[in-house]
Legacy VTK file of the C-alpha trace (Angstrom):
# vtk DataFile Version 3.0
C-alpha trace
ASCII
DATASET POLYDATA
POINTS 69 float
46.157 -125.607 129.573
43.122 -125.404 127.047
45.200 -123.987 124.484
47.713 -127.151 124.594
45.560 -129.722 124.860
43.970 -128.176 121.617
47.196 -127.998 120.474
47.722 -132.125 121.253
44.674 -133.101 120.016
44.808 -130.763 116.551
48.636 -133.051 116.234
47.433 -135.723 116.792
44.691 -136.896 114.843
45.306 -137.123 111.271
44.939 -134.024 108.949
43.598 -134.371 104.882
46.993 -133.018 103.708
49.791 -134.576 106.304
50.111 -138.024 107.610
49.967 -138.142 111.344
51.979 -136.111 113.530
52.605 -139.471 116.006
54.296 -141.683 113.934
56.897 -143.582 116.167
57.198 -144.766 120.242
59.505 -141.890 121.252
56.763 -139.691 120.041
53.747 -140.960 121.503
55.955 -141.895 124.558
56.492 -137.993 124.599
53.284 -137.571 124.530
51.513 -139.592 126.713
53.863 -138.080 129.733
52.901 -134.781 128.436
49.387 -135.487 129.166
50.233 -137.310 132.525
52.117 -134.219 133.330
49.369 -131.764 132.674
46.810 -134.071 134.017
48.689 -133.906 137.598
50.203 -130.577 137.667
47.477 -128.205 135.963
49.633 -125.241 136.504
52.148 -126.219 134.528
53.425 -123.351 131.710
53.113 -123.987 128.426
56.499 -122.513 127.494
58.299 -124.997 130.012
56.552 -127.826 128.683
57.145 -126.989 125.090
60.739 -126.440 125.603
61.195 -129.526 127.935
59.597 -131.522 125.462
62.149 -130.006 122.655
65.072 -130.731 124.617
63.881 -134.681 125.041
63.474 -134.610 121.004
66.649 -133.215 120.574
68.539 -135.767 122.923
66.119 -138.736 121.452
66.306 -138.821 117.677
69.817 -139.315 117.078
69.772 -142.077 119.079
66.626 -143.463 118.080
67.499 -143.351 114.159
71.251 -144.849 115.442
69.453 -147.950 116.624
66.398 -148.238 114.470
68.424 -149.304 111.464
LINES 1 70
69 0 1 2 3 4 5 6 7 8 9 10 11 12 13 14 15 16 17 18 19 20 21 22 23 24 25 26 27 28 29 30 31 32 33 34 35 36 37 38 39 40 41 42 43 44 45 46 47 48 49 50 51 52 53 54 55 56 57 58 59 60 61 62 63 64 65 66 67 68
């Protein structure tokens, strides 16, 4: 869990080179339940989480850049 909450917290603050990683409400919607999730069920697995959370992208941003314009 150490190494993904690194992970989150390396994303999400802004680098020098990038703008940040949490640019939009799907996003930080994503991952604020991410959080929740590994606040309340600390033996969660990392590759479960990583792939759930690809799966919700995947379903999300079509539809999110259908309706944004």
């Amino acid at each position: 869990m150490s190494v993904l909450t690194g992970s989150f917290i390396r994303l999400a603050h802004k680098n020098l080179d990038s703008p940040r990683s949490i640019v939009d409400w799907p996003t930080a919607l994503l991952a604020v339940a991410t959080v929740l999730l590994l606040w309340r069920f600390r033996k969660l697995q990392e590759p479960v989480i990583v792939a759930t959370a690809a799966l919700i992208g995947l379903a999300v941003f079509p539809l999110y850049h259908l309706y944004a314009h």
